[in-house]
Every structure is written in C-alpha cells, then in structure tokens.
C-alpha positions in Angstrom: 0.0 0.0 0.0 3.2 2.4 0.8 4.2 2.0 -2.9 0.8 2.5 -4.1 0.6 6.1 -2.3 4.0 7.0 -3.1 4.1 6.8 -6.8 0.0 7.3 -6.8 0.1 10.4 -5.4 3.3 11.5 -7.6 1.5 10.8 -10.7 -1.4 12.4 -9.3 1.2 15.6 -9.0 2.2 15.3 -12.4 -1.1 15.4 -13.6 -2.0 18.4 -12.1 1.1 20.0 -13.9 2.8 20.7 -10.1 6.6 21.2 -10.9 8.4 18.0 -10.6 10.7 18.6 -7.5 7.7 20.2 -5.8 5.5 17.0 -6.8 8.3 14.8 -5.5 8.8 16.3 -2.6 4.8 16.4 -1.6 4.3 13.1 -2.5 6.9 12.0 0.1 6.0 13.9 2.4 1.9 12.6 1.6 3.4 8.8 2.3 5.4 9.8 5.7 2.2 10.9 7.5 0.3 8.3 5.8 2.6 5.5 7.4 3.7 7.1 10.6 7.1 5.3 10.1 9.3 8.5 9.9 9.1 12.2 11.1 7.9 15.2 9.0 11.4 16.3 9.6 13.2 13.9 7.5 12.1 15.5 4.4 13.6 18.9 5.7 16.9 17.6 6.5 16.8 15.3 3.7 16.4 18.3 1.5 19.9 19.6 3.1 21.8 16.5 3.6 21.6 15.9 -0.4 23.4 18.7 -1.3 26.0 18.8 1.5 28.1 16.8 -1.2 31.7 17.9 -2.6 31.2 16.0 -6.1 27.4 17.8 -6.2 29.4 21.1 -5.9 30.3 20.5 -9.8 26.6 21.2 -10.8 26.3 24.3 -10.0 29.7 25.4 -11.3 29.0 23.5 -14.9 26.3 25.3 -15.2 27.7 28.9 -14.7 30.7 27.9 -17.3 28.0 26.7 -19.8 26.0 29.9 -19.0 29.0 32.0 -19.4 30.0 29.9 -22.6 27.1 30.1 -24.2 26.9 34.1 -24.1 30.9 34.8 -24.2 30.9 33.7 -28.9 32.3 30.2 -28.0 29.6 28.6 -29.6 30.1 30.9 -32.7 33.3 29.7 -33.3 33.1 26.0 -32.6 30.4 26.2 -35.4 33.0 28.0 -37.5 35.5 24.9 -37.2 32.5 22.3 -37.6 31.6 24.3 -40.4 35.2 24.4 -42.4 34.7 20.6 -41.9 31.6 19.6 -43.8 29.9 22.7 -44.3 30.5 22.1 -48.5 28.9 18.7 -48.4 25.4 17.6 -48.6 23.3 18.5 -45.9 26.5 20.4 -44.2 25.2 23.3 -42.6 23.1 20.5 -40.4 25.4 17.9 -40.1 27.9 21.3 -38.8 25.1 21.6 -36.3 25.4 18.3 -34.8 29.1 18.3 -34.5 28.8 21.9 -33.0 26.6 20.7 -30.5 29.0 17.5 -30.0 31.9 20.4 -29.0 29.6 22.0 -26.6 28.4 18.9 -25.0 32.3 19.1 -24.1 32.0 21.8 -22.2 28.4 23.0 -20.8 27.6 19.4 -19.8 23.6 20.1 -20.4 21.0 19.4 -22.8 19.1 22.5 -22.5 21.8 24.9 -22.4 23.2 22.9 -25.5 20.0 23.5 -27.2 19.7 27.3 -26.6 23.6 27.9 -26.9 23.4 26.4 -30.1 19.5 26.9 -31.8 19.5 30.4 -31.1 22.2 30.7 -34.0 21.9 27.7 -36.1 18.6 27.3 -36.7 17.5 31.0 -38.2 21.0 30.5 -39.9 19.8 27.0 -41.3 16.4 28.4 -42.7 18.0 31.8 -44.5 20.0 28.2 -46.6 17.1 26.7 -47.3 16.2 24.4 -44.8 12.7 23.8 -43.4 12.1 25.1 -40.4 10.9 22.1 -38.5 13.8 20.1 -39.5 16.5 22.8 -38.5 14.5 22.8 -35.4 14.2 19.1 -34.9 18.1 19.1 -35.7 19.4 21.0 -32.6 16.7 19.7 -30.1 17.7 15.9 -31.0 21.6 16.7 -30.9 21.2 18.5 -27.7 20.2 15.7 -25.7 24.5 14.8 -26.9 25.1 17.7 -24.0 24.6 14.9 -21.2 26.6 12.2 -22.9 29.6 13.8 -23.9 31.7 14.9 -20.9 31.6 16.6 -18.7 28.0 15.4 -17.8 25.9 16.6 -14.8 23.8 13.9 -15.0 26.8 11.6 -15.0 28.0 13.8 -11.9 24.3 13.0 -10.4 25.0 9.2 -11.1 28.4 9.0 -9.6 27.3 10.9 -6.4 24.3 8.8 -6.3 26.0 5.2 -6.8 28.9 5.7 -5.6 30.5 5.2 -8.6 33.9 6.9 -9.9 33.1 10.4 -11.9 36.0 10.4 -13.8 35.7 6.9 -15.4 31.9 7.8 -16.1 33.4 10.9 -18.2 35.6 8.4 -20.5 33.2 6.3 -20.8 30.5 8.9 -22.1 33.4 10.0 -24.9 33.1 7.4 -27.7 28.9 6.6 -26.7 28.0 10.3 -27.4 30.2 10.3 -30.7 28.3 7.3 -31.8 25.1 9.1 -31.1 26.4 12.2 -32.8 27.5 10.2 -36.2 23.9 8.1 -36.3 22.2 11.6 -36.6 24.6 12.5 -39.1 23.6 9.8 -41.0 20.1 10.6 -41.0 20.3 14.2 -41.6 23.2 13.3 -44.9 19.9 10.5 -46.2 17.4 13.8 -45.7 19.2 16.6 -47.1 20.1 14.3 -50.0 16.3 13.2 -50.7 16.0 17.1 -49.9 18.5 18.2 -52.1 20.2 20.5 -49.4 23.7 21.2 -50.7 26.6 22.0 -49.1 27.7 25.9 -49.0 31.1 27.8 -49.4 34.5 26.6 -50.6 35.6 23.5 -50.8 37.2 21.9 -47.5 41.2 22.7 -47.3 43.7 22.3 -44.5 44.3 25.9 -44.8 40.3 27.0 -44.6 40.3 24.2 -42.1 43.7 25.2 -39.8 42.3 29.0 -40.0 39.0 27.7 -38.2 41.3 26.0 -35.8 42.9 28.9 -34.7 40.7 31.4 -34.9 38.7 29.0 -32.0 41.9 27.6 -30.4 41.1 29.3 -26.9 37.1 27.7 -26.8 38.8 24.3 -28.2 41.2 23.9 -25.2 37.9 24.3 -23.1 37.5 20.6 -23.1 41.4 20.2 -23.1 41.8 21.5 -20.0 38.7 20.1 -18.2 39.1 16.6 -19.5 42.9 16.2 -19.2 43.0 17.3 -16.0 40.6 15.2 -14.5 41.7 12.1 -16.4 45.4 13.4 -15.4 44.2 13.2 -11.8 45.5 17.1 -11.8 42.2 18.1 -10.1 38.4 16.8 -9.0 35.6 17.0 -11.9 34.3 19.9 -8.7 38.0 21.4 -9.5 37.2 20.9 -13.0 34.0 23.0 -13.2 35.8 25.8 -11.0 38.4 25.9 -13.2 36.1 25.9 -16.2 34.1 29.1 -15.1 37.6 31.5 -14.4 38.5 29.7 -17.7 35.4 30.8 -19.7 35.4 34.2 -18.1 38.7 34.7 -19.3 38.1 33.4 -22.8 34.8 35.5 -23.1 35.7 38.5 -21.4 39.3 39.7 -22.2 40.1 37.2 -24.9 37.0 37.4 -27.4 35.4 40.5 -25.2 31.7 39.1 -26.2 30.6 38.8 -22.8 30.6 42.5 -21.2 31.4 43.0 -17.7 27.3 45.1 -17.7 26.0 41.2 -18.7 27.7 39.4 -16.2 24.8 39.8 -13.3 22.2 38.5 -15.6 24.6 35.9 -16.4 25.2 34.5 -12.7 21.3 35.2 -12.0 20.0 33.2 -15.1 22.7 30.4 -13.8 21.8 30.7 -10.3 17.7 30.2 -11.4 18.7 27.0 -13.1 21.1 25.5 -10.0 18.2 26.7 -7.7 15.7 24.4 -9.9 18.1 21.6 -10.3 19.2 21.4 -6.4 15.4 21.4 -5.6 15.1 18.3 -7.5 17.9 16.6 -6.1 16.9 17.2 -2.6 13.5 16.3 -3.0 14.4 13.0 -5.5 17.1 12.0 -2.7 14.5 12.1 -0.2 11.6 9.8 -2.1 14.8 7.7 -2.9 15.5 7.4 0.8 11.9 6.7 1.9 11.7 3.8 -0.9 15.2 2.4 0.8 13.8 2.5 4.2 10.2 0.7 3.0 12.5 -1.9 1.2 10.6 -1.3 -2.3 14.2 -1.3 -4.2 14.5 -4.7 -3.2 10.9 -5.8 -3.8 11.2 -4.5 -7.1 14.8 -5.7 -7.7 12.6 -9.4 -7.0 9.8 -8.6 -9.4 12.2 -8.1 -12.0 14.6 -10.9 -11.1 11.3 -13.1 -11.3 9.9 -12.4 -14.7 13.2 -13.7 -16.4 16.9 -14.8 -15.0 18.1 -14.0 -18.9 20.2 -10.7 -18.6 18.9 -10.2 -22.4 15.6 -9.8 -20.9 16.3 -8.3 -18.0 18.2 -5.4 -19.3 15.9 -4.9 -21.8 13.1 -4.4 -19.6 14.9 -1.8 -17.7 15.8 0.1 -21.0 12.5 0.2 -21.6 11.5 0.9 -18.0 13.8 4.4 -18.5 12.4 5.3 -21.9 9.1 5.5 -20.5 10.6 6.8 -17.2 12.9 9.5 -19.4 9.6 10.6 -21.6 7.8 11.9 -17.9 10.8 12.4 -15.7 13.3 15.2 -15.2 16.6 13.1 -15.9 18.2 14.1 -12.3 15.4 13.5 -10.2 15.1 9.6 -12.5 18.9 9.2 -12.1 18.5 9.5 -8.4 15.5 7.6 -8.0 16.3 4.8 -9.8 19.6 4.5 -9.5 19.7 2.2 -5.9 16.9 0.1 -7.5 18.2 -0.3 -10.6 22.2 -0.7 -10.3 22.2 -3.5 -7.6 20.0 -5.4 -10.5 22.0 -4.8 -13.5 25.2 -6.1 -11.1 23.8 -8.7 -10.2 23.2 -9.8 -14.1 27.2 -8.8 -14.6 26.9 -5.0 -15.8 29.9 -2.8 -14.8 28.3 0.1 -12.5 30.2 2.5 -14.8 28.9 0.8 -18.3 25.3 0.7 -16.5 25.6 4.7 -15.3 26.2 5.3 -19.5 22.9 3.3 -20.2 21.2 5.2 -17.8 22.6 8.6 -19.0 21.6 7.7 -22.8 18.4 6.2 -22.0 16.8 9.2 -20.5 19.0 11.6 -22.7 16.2 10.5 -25.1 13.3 11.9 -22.8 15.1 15.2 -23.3 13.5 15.3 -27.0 10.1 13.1 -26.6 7.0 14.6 -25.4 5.1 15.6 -23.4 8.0 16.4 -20.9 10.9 16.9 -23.4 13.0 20.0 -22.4 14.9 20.5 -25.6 11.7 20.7 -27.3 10.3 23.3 -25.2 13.1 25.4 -26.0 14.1 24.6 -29.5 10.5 25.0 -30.1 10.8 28.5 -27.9 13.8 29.5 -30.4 12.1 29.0 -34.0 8.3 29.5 -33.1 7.7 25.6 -34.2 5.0 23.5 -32.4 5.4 20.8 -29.8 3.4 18.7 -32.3 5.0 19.5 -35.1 8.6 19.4 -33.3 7.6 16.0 -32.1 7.0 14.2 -35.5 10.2 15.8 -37.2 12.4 14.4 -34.6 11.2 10.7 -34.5 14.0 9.7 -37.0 16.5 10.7 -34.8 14.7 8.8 -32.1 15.3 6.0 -34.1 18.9 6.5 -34.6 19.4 7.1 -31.3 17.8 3.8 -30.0 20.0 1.5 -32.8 22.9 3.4 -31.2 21.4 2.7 -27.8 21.5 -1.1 -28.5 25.1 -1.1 -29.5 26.5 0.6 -26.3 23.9 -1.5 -24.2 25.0 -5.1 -25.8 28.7 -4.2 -26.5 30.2 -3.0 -23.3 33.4 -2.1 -25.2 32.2 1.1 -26.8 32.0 2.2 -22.9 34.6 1.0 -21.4 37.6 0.6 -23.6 39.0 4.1 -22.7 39.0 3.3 -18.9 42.4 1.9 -17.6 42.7 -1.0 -16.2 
C-alpha cells in the first residue's frame, strides 16, 4: 500500500502539472504521514543532507561555465571549425550543427543549455539556406540531448554521487557513446538533405580553410582540453574541474573574445543561479523519495519482481531500457537518475553489468526523454527558439529517435564502446 501512495500520489502531482521537484517532494511527504514510520522532519533535513556533497558542488559550477560559454561567442566559433569541416557537403550546414553541439556537449555538460547555446544561432542561420524550419528545429533539439553524454555530464555527476561510482571513469566512458550518437544523426540528416537536395555551402574543404577555423577557436577548443585532461590526469576533481572551467570561460569570453561584457555578467550568474536553484530542488527532493523507498525496502521488492519475470540478462536489461524510456519521456533526468539509481544498479550487477557501463545506459536512455514529449525539455526550448509547435517538433524528430535507439542497442549489448577508454 506504501508503494501505491508513493508513486500514486506523484502521478497524481504530475497530472495536475505541479513542478516536478515540488510534486516529488509532496508526494513524500503525503506517504510519511500516511505511514507514521518517519518524522515530518526527514524531508527537511533530507532536503539539506543531499546537497551537502563535494562532487554535487560541480553542478552548480558547470552550469555557470555553460551559462558563461554560451553568451561569451564560443559557440560561434566551434560552429566555424565544424563548419570548415563539412559545411560544403550535402546537408552540411546541419550535419555542422550536430558536431557543434557534439563540442559544446564538451563543455556546458547540459542538454538544455546545449540547445539554446546552439538553436539560437543555427537554426534562423539553417532556414536563411534553405532548410525547413521544423527540420533545422528538430536538428538542434535531437543533438542536444548529446550535451549529457559527452563529458563533462551533470547527469553523470548525479549518477556518480548517487551510486557511488567513480566520476572520472563515467566521463571516459560517455566519450566514444555520445560520438556514436552524434554520427547516427549525421547519418540521418546526410539520407534527408540528400532526398532534400540540401547542398553544401562555401569553398571546398582545405587544410588551410580548415587550420584558419582552428585557430581562430583555439582558446574555446582547449575548453575541453583543460577540463578533460586534468581530470583524467588526476590534476584536479571534476568539482575542480567546473571551478576551473568558469575562471577559464570568463577569461576566454571576457578579455580574450570580449563578447561577454562586464554590464552582462549579473544577468549571467542570476539566469545560472535560477537553473542551479531548480536543479538542487530536485535533487533534494528526488534523494529524499529515494530514501523513503530504501527504508520501505521497495528497491529490493522490485529488484525481486524483476529478477522473477526472467533470469536471462537479455531480458532483464531490456526491460529496464524500456523501464527508462518510459521513465525518461515523464521524468526530469536528475530527479530519475537519483530515483532509480539504488533500485536499478544492484540489478544490473547482479546480471554482470559494470556500475560505470550501466551509469552510460542510464545517462543515454533518459538523454532521449530530453526530445520526446510531453516532458521533453529540448523541445520546449528549440520550439521556444524557432516558433515551431510541440506537435509538429515531435514528428520531425522521430528519425532521430530512431537512430538514437540502434545506437542505444550497441552501447547496451557491447560493453566495449563504454569501457575501452578506462584503464585497467
């Protein structure tokens, strides 16, 4: 009966369209006085405990370098280098799109931002070339869910915090994943724009039009550089990391490009603070209806029911991916990660997944929620940038759904492509 409260009165929540960490949190608090079991306190201090975390601390700081990033031109001139890449073939100005949003995924570690670092140029630049709108829309909001799967990755930091599982190998493992997602939409948009007949613009490609991009972007290019090597260098903590990529974008933004003006700075730290306030909500709340199902022993009951349908890790594992799609297409990705992470993980050991491989399939699994409706963030705001409708937004991106969920069975059934980078 605790179970069917809990997750009865959340889905009662999301019905009523009450804000996901707010829904979370009531309907915890809803099963505590209907049980007795616990105090009313325990979802206050719950709410503090879950952030009192070091490796939590990188969060808040990704999200202020993606914030800064994202208004500083950095995202102006990776385009410019994707663009001296491909930009002359078939379909290049979109496939430029998706490998822009690939180097941003390297450094804002977010979907969203991704999405509105990235749409707010490429997709009115897209249309003036001739593409349709809804495709140039359903471009950027389907390679922006790349922004959690490439690293650095929040909710990779979320996962690592959450099972206890090393942050830094969950980084190398995202790297050749989210460039495996990022080719199979390239794929898909080269087979469109050539039924389309959406040709490639400019000169032809050259090491010299090529090595000019290069350097013209060399300070936003060592973004990832610096964040990635020094983590994997065991120079400094993925917190260190963020820290060091916010004084890094300010410098890059402010005295190097001088984009971002000192007058724009408050609104930057403001907008940045909003979204850490929303996020940390959700955490706090998610980490205290994860507690409450730990202390009824619903993990384990449902660790059983799954265990019992099938002892075939074949079936097993694909019943969780689809458990996460479903989850991903309703669920705020932190808020899922931190939910189902102790019920899930102990399950997918026990069949003989790595934590680390398992963190990736969670990550990629509910980076598709961030484009499928009705709770898809990226097509709120890709759909914000270009004036498209959810409806419309949601049909144009179903191919890349479909890319993304062949690419999903490869990392799931070839733990390789996830773990090959780590060192032994």
């Amino acid at each position: 009966m605790t179970l069917a409260v809990l997750f009865g009165s959340f889905a009662l929540l999301l019905i009523l369209t009450v804000p996901i960490g707010i829904a979370i949190g009531l309907s915890t608090l809803i099963t505590i006085m209907y049980t007795g079991s616990l105090p009313v306190e325990f979802l206050a201090k719950e709410l503090v405990t879950a952030v009192d975390s070091f490796p939590l601390m990188a969060v808040p700081f990704f999200i202020l370098a993606g914030e800064i990033m994202g208004k500083g031109g950095i995202s102006e001139r990776l385009f410019n280098v994707a663009n001296a890449l491909v930009g002359n073939r078939t379909g290049g100005f979109a496939i430029a799109t998706i490998i822009t949003c690939m180097f941003f995924a390297a450094i804002s570690g977010s979907g969203p931002a991704t999405v509105a670092a990235i749409g707010g140029i490429m997709i009115p630049a897209m249309v003036r070339q001739g593409y349709d709108i809804k495709f140039a829309t359903a471009v950027v909001a389907a390679a922006g869910s790349i922004g959690v799967i490439i690293p650095p990755s929040i909710p990779m930091v979320i996962y690592g915090v959450t099972g206890n599982v090393s942050i830094g190998d969950l980084f190398i493992a995202g790297i050749i994943p989210g460039v495996l997602v990022g080719l199979s939409m390239i794929v898909w948009v080269y087979i469109y724009s050539k039924k389309k007949g959406y040709k490639g613009m400019g000169e032809p490609t050259s090491l010299k039009k090529i090595g000019t991009a290069l350097w013209a972007a060399k300070w936003a290019m060592l973004i990832p550089v610096i964040i990635l090597g020094g983590i994997y260098g065991g120079i400094f903590t993925p917190t260190e990391a963020a820290v060091i990529a916010v004084v890094y974008g300010l410098f890059a933004s402010m005295i190097i490009y001088r984009e971002l003006k000192f007058k724009e700075l408050p609104k930057v730290i403001i907008d940045s603070a909003l979204t850490t306030a929303t996020v940390l909500i959700i955490v706090g709340t998610a980490n205290a209806f994860g507690r409450l199902l730990t202390i009824e022993q619903i993990p384990g009951q449902i660790a059983e029911g799954l265990l019992s349908i099938s002892t075939n890790s074949i079936v097993i594992i694909l019943l969780i991916t689809v458990l996460l799609l479903i989850v991903g297409m309703f669920m705020d990705t932190l808020a899922a990660i931190i939910i189902l992470t102790p019920i899930l993980l102990p399950v997918a050991v026990q069949i003989g997944y790595d934590p680390v491989h398992f963190g990736i399939l969670m990550v990629v699994n509910l980076a598709i929620g961030f484009f499928t409706p009705p709770v898809g963030v990226n097509l709120f705001v890709a759909s914000g940038i270009s004036g498209v409708s959810i409806e419309a937004l949601s049909k144009a991106v179903l191919p890349f759904l479909i890319a993304m969920l062949f690419t999903l069975l490869f990392i799931t059934f070839i733990p390789q492509i996830s773990l090959i980078l780590i060192p032994e």
